[in-house]
PDB file of N, CA, C and O in Angstrom:
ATOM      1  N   UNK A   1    -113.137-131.074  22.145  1.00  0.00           N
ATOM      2  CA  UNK A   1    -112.188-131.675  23.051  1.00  0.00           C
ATOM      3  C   UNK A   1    -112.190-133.206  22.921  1.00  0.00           C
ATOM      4  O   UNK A   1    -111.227-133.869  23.307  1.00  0.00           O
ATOM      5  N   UNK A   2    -113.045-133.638  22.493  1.00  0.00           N
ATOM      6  CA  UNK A   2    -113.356-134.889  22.921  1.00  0.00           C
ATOM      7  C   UNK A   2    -112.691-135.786  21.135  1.00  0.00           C
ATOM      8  O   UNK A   2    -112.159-136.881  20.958  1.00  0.00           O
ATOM      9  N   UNK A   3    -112.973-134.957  20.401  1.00  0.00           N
ATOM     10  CA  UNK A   3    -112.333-135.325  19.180  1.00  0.00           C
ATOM     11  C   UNK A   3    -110.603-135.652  18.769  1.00  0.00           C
ATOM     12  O   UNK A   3    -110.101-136.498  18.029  1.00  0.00           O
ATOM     13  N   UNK A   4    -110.005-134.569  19.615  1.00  0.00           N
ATOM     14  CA  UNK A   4    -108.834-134.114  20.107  1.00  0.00           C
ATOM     15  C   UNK A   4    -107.905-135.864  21.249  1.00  0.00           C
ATOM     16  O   UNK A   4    -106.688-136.013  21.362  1.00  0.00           O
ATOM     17  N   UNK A   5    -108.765-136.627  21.730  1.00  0.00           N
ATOM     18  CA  UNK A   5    -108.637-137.463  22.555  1.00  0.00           C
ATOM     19  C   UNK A   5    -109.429-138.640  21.510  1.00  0.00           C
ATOM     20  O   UNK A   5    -109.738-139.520  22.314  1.00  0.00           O
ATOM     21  N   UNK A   6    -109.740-138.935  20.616  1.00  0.00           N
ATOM     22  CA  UNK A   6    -109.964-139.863  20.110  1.00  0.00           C
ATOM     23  C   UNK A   6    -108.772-140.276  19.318  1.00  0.00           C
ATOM     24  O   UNK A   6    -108.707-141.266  20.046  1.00  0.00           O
ATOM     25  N   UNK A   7    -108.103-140.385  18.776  1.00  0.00           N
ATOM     26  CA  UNK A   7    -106.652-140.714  17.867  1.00  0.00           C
ATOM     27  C   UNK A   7    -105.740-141.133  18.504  1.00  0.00           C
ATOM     28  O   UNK A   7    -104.868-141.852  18.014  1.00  0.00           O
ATOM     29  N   UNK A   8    -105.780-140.626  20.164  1.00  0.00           N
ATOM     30  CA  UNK A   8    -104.898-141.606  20.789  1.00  0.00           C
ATOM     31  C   UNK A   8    -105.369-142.639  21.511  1.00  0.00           C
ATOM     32  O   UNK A   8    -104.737-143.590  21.971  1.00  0.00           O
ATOM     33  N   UNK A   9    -106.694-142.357  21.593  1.00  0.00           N
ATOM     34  CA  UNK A   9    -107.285-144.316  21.757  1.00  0.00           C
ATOM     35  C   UNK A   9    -107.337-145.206  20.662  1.00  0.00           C
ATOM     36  O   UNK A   9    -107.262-146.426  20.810  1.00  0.00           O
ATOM     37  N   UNK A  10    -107.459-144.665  19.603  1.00  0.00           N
ATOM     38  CA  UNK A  10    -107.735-145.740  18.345  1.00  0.00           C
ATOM     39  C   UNK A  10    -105.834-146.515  18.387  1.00  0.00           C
ATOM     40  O   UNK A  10    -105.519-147.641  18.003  1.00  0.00           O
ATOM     41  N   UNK A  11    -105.058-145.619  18.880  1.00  0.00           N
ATOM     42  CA  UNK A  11    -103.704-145.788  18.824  1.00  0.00           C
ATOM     43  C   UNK A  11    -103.504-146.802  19.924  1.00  0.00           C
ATOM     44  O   UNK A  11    -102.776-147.794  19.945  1.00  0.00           O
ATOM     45  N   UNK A  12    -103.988-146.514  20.460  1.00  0.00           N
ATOM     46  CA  UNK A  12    -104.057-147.622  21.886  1.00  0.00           C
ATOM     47  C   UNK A  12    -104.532-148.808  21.913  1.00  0.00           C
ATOM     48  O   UNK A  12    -104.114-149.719  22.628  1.00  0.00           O
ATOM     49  N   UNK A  13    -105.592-148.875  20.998  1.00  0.00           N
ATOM     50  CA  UNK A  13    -106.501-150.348  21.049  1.00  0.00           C
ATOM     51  C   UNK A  13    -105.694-151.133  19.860  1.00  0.00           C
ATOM     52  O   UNK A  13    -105.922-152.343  19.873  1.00  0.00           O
ATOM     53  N   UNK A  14    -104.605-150.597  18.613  1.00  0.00           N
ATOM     54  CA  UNK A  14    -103.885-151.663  18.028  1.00  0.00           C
ATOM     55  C   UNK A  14    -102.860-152.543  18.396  1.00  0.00           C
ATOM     56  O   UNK A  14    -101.797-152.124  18.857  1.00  0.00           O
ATOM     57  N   UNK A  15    -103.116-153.820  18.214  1.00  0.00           N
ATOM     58  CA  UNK A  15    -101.883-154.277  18.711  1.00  0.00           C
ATOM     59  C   UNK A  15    -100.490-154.125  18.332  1.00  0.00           C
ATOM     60  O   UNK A  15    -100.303-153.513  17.281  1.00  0.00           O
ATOM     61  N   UNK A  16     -99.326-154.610  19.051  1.00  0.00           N
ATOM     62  CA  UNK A  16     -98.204-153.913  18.924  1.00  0.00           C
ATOM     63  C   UNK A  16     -97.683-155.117  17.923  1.00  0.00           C
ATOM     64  O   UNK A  16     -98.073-156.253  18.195  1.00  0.00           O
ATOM     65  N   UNK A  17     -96.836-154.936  16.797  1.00  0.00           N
ATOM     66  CA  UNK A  17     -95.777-155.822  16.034  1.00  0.00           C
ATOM     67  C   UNK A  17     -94.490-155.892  16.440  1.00  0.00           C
ATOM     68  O   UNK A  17     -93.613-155.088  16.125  1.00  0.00           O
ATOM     69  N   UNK A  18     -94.296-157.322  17.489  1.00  0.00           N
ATOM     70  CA  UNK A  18     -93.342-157.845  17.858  1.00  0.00           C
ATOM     71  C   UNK A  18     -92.245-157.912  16.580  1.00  0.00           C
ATOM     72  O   UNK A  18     -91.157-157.339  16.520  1.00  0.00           O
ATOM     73  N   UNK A  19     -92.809-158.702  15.680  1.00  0.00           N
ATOM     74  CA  UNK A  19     -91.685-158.605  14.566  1.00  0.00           C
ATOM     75  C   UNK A  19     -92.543-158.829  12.968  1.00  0.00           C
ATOM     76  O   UNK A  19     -93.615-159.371  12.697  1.00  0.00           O
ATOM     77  N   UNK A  20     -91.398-158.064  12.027  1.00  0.00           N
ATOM     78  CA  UNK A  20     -92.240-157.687  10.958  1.00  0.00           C
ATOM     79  C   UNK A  20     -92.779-158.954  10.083  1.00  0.00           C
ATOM     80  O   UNK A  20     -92.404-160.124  10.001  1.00  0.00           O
ATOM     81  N   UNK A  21     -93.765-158.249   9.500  1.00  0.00           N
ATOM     82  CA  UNK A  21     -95.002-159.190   8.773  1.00  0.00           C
ATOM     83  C   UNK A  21     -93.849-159.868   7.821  1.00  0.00           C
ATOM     84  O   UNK A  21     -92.688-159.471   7.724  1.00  0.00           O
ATOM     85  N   UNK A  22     -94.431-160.963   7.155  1.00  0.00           N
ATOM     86  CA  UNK A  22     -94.005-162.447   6.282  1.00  0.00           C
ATOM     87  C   UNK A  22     -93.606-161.687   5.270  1.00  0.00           C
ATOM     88  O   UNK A  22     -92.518-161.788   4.702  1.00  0.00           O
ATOM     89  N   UNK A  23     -94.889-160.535   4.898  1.00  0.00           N
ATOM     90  CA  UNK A  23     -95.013-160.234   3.421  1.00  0.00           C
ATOM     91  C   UNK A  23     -95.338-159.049   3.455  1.00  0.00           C
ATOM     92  O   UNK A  23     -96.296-158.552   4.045  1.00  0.00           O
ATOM     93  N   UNK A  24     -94.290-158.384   2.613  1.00  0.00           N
ATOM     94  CA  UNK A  24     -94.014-156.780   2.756  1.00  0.00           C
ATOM     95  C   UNK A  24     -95.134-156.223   1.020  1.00  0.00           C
ATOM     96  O   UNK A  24     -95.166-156.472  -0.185  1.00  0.00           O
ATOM     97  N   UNK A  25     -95.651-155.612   1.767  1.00  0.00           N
ATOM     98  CA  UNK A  25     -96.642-155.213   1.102  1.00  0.00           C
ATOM     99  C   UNK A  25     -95.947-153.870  -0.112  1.00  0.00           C
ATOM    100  O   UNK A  25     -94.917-153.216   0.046  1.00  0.00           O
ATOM    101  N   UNK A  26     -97.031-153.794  -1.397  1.00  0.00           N
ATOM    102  CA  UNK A  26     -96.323-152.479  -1.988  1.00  0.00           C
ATOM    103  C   UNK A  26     -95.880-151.579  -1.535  1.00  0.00           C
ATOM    104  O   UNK A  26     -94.699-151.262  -1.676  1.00  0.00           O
ATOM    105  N   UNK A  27     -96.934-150.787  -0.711  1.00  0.00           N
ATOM    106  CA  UNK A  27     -96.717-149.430  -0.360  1.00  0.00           C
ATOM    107  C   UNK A  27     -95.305-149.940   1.003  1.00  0.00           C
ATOM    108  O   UNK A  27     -94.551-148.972   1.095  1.00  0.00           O
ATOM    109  N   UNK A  28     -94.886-150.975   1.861  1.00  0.00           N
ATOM    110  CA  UNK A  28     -93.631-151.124   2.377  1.00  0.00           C
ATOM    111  C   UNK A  28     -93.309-151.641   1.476  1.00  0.00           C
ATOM    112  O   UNK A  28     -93.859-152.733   1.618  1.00  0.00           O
ATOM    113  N   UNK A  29     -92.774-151.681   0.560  1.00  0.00           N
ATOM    114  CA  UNK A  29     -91.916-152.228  -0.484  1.00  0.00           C
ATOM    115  C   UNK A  29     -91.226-150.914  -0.958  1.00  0.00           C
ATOM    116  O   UNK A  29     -89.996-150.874  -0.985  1.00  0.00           O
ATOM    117  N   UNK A  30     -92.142-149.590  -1.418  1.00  0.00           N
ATOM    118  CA  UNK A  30     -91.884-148.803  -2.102  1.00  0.00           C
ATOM    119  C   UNK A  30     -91.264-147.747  -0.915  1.00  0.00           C
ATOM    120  O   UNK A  30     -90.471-146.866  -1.248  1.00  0.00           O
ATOM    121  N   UNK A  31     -91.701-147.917   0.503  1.00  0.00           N
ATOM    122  CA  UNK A  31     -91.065-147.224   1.506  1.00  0.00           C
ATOM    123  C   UNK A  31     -89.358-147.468   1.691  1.00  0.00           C
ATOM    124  O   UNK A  31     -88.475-146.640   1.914  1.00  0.00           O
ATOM    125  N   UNK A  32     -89.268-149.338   1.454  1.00  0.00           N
ATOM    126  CA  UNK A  32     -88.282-149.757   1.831  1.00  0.00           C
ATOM    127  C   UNK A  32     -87.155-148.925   0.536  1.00  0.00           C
ATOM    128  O   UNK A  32     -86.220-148.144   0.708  1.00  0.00           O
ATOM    129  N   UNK A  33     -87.578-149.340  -0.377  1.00  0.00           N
ATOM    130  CA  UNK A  33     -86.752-148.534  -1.635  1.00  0.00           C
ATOM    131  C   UNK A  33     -86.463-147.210  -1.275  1.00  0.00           C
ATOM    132  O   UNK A  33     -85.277-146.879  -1.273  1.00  0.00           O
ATOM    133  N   UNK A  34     -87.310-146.403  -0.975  1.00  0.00           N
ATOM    134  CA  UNK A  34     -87.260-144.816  -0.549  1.00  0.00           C
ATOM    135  C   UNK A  34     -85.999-144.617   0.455  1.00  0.00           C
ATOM    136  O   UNK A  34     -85.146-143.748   0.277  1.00  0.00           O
ATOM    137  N   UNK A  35     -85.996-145.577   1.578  1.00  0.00           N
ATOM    138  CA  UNK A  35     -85.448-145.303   2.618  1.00  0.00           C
ATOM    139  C   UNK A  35     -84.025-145.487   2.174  1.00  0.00           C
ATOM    140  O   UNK A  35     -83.201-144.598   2.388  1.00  0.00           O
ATOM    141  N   UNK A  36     -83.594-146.981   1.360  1.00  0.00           N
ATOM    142  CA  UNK A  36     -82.341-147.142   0.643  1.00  0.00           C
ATOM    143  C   UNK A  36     -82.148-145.929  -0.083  1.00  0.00           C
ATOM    144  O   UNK A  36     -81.283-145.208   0.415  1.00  0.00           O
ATOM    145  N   UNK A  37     -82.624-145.549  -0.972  1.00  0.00           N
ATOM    146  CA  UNK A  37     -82.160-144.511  -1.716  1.00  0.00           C
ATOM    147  C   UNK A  37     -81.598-143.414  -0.999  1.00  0.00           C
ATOM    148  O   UNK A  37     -80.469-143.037  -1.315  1.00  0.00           O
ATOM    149  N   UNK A  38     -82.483-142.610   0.309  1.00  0.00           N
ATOM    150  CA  UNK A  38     -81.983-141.920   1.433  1.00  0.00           C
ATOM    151  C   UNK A  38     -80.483-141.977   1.668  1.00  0.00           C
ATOM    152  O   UNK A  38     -79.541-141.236   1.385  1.00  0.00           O
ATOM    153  N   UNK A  39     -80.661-143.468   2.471  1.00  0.00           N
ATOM    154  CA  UNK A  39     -79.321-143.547   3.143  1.00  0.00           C
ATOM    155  C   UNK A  39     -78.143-143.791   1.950  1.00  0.00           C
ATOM    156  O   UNK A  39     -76.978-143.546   2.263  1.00  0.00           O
ATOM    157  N   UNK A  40     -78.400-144.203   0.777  1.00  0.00           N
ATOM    158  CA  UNK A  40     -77.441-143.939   0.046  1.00  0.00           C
ATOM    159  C   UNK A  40     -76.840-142.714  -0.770  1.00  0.00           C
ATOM    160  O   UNK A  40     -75.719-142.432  -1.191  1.00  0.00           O
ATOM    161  N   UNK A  41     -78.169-142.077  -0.804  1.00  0.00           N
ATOM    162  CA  UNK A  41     -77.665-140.520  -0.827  1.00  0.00           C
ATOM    163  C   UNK A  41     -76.956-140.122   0.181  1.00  0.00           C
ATOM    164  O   UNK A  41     -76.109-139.267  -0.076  1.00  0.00           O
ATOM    165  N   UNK A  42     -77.049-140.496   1.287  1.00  0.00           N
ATOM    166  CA  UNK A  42     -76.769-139.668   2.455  1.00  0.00           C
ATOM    167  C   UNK A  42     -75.330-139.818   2.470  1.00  0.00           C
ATOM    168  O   UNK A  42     -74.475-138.968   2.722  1.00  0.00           O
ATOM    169  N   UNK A  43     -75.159-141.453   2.054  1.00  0.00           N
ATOM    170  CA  UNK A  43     -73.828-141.892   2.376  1.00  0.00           C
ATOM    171  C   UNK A  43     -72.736-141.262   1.374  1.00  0.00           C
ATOM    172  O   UNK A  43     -71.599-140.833   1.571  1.00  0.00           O
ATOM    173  N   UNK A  44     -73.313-141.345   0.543  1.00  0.00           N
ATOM    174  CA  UNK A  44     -72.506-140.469  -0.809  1.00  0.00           C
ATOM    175  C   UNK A  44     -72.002-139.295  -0.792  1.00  0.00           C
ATOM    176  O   UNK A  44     -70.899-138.847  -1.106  1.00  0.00           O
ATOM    177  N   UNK A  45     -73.309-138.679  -0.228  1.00  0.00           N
ATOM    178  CA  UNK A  45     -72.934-136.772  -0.038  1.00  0.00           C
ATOM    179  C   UNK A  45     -71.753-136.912   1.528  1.00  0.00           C
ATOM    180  O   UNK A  45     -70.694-136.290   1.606  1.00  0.00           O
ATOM    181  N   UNK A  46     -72.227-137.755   2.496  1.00  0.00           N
ATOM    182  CA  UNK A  46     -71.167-137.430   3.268  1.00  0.00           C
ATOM    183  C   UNK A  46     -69.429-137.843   2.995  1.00  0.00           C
ATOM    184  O   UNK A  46     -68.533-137.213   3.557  1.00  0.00           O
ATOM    185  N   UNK A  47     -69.235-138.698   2.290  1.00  0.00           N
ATOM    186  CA  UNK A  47     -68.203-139.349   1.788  1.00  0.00           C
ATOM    187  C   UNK A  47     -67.604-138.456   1.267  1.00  0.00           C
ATOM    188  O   UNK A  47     -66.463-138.238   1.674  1.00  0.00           O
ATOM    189  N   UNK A  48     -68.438-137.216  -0.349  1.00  0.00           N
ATOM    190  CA  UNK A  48     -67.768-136.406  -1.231  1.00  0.00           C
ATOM    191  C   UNK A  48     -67.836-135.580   0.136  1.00  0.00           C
ATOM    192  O   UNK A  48     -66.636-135.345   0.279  1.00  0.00           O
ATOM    193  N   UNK A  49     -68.345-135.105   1.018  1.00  0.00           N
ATOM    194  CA  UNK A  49     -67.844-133.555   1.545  1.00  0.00           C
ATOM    195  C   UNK A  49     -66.374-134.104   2.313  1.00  0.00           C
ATOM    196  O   UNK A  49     -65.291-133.542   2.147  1.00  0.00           O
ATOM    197  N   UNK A  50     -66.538-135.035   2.981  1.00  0.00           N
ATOM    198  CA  UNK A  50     -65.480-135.959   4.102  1.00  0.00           C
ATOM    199  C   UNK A  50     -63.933-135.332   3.154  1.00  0.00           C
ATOM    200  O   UNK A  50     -62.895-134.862   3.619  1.00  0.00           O
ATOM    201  N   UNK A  51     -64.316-135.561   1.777  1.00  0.00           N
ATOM    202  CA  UNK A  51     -63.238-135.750   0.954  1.00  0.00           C
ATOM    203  C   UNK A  51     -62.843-134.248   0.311  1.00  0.00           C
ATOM    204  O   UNK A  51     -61.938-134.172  -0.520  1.00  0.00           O
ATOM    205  N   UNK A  52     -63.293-133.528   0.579  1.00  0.00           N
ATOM    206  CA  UNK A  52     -63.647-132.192   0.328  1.00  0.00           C
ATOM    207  C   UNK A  52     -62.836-131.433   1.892  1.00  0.00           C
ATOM    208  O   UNK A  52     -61.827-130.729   1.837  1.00  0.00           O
ATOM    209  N   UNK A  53     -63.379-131.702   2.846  1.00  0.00           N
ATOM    210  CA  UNK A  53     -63.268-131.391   4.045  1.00  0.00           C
ATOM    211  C   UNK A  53     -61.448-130.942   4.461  1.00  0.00           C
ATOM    212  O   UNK A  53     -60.567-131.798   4.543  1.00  0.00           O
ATOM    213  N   UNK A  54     -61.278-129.842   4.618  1.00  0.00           N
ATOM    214  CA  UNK A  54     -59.730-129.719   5.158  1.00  0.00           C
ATOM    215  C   UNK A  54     -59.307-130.021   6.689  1.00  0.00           C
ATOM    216  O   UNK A  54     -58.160-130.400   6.925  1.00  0.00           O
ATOM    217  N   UNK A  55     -60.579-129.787   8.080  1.00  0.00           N
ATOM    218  CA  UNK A  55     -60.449-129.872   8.849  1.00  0.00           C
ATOM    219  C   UNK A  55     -60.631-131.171   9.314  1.00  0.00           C
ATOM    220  O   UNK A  55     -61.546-131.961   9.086  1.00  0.00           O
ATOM    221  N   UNK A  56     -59.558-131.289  10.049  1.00  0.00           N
ATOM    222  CA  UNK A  56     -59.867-133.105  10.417  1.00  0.00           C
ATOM    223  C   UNK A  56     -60.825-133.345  11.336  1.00  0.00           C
ATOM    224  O   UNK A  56     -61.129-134.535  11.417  1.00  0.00           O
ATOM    225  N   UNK A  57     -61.316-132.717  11.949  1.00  0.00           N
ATOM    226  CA  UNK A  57     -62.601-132.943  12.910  1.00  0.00           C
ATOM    227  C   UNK A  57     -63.537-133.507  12.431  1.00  0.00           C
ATOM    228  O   UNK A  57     -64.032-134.629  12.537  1.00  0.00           O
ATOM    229  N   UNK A  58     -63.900-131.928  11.462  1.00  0.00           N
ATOM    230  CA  UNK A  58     -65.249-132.435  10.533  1.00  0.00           C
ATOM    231  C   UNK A  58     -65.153-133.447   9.572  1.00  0.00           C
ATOM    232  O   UNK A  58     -66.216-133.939   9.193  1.00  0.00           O
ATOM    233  N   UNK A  59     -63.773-133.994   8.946  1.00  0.00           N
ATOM    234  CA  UNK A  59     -63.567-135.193   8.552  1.00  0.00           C
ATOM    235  C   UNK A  59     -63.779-136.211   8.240  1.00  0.00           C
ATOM    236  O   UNK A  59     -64.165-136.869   7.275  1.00  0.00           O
ATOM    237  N   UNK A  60     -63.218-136.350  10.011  1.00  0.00           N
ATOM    238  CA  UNK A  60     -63.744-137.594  10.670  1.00  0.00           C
ATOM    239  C   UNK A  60     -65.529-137.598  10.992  1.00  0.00           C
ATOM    240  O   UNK A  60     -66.061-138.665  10.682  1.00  0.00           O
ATOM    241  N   UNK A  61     -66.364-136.647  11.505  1.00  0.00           N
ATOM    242  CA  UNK A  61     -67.876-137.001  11.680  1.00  0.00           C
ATOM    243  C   UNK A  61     -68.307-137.004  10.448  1.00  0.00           C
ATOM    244  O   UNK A  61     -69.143-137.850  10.133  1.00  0.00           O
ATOM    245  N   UNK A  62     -67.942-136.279   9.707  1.00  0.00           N
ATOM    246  CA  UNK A  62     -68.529-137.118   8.008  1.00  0.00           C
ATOM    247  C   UNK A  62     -68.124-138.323   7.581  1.00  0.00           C
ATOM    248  O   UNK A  62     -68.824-138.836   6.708  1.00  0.00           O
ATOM    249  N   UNK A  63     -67.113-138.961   7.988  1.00  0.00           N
ATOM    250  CA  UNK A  63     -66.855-140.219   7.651  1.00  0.00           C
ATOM    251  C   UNK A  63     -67.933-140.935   8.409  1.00  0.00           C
ATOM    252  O   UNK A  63     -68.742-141.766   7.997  1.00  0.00           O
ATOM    253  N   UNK A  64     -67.720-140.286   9.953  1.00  0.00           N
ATOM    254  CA  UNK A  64     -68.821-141.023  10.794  1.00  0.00           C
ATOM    255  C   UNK A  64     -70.248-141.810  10.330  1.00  0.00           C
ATOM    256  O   UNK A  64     -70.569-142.970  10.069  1.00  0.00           O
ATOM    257  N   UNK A  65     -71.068-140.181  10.395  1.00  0.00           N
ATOM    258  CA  UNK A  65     -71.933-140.477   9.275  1.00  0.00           C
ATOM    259  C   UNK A  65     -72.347-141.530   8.320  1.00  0.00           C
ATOM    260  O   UNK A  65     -73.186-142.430   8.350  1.00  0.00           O
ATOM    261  N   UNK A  66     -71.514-141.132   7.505  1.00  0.00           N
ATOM    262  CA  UNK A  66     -71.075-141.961   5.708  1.00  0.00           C
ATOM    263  C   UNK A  66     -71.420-143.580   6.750  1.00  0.00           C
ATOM    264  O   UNK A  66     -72.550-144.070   6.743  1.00  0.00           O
ATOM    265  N   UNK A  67     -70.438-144.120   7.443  1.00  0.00           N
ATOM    266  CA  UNK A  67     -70.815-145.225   7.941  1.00  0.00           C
ATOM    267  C   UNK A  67     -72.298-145.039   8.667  1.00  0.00           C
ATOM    268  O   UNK A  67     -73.221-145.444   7.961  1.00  0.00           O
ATOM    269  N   UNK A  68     -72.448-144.829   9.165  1.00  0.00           N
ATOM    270  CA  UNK A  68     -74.057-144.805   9.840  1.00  0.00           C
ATOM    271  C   UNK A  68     -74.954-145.055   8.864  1.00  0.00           C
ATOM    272  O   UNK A  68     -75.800-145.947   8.809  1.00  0.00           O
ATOM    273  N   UNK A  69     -74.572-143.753   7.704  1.00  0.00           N
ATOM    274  CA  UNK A  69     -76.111-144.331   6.548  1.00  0.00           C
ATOM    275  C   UNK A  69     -75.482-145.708   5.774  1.00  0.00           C
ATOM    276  O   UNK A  69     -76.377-146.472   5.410  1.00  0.00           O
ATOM    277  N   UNK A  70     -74.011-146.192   5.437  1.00  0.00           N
ATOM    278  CA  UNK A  70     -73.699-147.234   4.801  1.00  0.00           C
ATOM    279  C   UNK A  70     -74.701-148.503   6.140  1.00  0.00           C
ATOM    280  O   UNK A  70     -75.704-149.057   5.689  1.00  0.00           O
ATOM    281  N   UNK A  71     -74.348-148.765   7.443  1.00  0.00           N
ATOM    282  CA  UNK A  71     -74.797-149.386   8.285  1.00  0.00           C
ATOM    283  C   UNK A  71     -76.328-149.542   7.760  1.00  0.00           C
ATOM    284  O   UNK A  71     -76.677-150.616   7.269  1.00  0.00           O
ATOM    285  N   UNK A  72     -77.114-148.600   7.855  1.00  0.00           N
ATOM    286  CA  UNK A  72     -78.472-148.750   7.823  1.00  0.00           C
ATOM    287  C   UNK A  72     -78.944-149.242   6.157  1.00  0.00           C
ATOM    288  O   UNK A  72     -79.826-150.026   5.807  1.00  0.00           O
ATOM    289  N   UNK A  73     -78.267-148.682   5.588  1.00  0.00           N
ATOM    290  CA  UNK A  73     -78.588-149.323   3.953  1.00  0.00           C
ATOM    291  C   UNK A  73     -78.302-150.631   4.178  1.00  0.00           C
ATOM    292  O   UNK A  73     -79.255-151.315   3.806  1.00  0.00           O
ATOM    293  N   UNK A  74     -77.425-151.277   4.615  1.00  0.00           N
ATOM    294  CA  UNK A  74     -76.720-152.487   4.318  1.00  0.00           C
ATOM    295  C   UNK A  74     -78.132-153.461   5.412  1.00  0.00           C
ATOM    296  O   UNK A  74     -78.380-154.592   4.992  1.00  0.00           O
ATOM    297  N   UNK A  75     -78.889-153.019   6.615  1.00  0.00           N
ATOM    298  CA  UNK A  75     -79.653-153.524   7.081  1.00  0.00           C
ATOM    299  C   UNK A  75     -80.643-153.665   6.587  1.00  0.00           C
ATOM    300  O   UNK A  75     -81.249-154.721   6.408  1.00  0.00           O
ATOM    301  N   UNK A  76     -80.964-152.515   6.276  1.00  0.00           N
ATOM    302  CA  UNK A  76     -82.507-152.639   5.271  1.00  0.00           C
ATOM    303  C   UNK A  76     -82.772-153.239   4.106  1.00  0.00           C
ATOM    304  O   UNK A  76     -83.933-153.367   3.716  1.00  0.00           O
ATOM    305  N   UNK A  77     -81.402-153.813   3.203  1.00  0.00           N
ATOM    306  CA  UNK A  77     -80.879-154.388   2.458  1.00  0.00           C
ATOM    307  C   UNK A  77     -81.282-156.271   2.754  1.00  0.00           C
ATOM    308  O   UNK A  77     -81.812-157.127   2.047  1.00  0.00           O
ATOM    309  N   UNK A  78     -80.699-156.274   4.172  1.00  0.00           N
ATOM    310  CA  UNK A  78     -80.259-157.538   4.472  1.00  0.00           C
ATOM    311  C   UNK A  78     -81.826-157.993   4.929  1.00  0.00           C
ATOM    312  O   UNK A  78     -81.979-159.182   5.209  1.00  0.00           O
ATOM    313  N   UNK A  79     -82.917-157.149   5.009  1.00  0.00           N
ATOM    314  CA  UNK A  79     -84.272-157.529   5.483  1.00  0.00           C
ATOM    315  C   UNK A  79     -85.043-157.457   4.055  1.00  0.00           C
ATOM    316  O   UNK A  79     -86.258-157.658   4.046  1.00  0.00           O
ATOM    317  N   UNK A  80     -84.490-157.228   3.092  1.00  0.00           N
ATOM    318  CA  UNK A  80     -85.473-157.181   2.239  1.00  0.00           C
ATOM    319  C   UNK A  80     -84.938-158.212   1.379  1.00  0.00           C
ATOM    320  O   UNK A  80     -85.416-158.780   0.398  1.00  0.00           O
ATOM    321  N   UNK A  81     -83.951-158.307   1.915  1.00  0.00           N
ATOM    322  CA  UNK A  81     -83.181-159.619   0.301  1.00  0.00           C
ATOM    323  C   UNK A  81     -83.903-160.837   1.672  1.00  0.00           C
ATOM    324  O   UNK A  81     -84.694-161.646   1.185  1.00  0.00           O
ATOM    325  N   UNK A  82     -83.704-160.968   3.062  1.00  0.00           N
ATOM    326  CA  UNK A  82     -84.470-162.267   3.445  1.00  0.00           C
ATOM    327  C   UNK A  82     -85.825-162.772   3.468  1.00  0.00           C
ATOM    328  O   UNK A  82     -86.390-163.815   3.795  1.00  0.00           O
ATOM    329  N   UNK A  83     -86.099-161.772   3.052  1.00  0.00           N
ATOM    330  CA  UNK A  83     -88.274-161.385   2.642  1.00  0.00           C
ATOM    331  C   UNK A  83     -88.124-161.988   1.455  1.00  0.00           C
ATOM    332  O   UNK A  83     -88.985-162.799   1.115  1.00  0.00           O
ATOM    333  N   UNK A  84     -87.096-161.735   0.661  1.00  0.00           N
ATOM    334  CA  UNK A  84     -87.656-161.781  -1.157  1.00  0.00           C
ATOM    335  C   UNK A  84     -87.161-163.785  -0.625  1.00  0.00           C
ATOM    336  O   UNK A  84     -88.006-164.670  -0.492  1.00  0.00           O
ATOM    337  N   UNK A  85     -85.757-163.960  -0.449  1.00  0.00           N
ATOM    338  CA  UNK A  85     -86.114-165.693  -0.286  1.00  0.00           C
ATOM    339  C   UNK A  85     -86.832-166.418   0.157  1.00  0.00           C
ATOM    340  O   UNK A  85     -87.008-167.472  -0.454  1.00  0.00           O
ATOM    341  N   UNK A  86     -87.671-166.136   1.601  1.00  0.00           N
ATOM    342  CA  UNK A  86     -88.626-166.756   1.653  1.00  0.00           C
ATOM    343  C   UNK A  86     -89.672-166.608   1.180  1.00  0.00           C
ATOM    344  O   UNK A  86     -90.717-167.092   1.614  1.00  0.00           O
ATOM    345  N   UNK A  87     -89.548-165.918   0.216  1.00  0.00           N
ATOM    346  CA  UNK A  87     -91.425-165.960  -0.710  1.00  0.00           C
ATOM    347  C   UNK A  87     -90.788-167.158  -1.887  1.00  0.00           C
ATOM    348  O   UNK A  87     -91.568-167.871  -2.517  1.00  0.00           O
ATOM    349  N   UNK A  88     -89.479-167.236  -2.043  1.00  0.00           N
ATOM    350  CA  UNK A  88     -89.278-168.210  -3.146  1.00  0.00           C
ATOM    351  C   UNK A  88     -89.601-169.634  -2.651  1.00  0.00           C
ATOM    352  O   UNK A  88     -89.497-170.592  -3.417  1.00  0.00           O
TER     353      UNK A  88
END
């Protein structure tokens, strides 16, 4: 029992990150890539079905979508291209 209740104190005693570190380390470097690739898959596949799609409902929430993962690529984008200038 008592093992079971240790993992959420060790969770407890770290401090919290107001905002992200200077310097994005490999393993977040190689996350950040992962996650782009995601949302650009994502955005892609929803775009070809959108375009595929006869019913206008479903259409439109695949277009939805398609923007949502374009949105989040384009952020994660815009945090990693301002990381790479200030290391220059």
């Amino acid at each position: 029992m008592n093992q079971m209740n240790q993992p959420q104190n060790v969770q407890q005693n770290q401090p919290l990150m107001n905002e992200p570190p200077q310097i994005i380390s490999t393993k977040d470097h190689l996350y950040l890539t992962d996650m782009l690739s995601w949302n650009l898959t994502a955005m892609k596949k929803a775009r070809f079905y959108a375009q595929q799609c006869q019913i206008h409902e479903v259409q439109a929430a695949l277009d939805k979508v398609g923007q949502m993962h374009h949105r989040h690529y384009q952020q994660i984008l815009k945090h990693v291209n301002a990381n790479a200038q200030q290391m220059q």
